[in-house]
N, C-alpha and C positions, 0 to 999 in steps of 0.2 A: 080436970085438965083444962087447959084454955085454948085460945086458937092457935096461939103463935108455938104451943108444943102440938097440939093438933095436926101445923104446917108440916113443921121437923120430925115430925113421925113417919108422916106419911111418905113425905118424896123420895126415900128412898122404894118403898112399896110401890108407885108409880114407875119411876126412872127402871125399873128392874121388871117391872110387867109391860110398859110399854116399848122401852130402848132408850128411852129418850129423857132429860130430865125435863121438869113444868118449867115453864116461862115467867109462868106469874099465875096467879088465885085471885077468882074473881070472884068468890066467897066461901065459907065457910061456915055452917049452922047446924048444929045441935037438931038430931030428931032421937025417936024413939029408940033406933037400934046403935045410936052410935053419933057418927055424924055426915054430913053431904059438903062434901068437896065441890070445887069447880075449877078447872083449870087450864089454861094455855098449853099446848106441848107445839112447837117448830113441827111443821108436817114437810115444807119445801124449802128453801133458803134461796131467794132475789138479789138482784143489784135491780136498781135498789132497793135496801132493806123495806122500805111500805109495801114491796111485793111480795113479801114474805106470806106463807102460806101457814097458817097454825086450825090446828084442832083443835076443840073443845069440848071438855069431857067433866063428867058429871061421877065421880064416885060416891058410893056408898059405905063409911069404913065404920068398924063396930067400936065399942068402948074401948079395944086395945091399940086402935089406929090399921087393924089388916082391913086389905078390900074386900069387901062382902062381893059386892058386881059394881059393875061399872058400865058406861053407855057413850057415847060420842053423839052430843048435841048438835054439833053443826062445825065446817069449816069456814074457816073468813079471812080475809088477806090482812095485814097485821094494820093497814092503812086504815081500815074501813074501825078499826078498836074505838077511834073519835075521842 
């Protein structure tokens, strides 16, 4: 499997555990059980949008693309992305 079926597997397994869909993926890599997601999700919505508020979360999915666990890394305002 590769990243970009990787992506397309997963968000709906996100979008359906969290509420929300990803914004964007800030990587994607191949470990032992599978693989490690990173992603954006909208936490609060600004005017204007650079004050947007997003989360960032760390998945763990197995070789069939479900979440093993998952963590929230850190929140940061969409401005601060650089």
């Amino acid at each position: 499997m590769d990243l970009m079926e990787v992506q397309k597997r997963v968000i709906p397994h996100i979008t359906e555990l969290l509420g929300k869909e990803p914004e964007g993926f800030s990587s994607i890599e191949k470990n032992n059980e599978g693989w490690t997601v990173v992603c954006d999700v909208l936490d609060k919505k600004s005017v204007p949008e650079t004050y947007d508020l997003l989360k960032v979360f760390e998945f763990i999915v197995d070789k069939e693309c479900r979440i093993v666990r998952f963590k929230q890394l850190k929140k940061i305002r969409r401005g601060d992305l650089g």
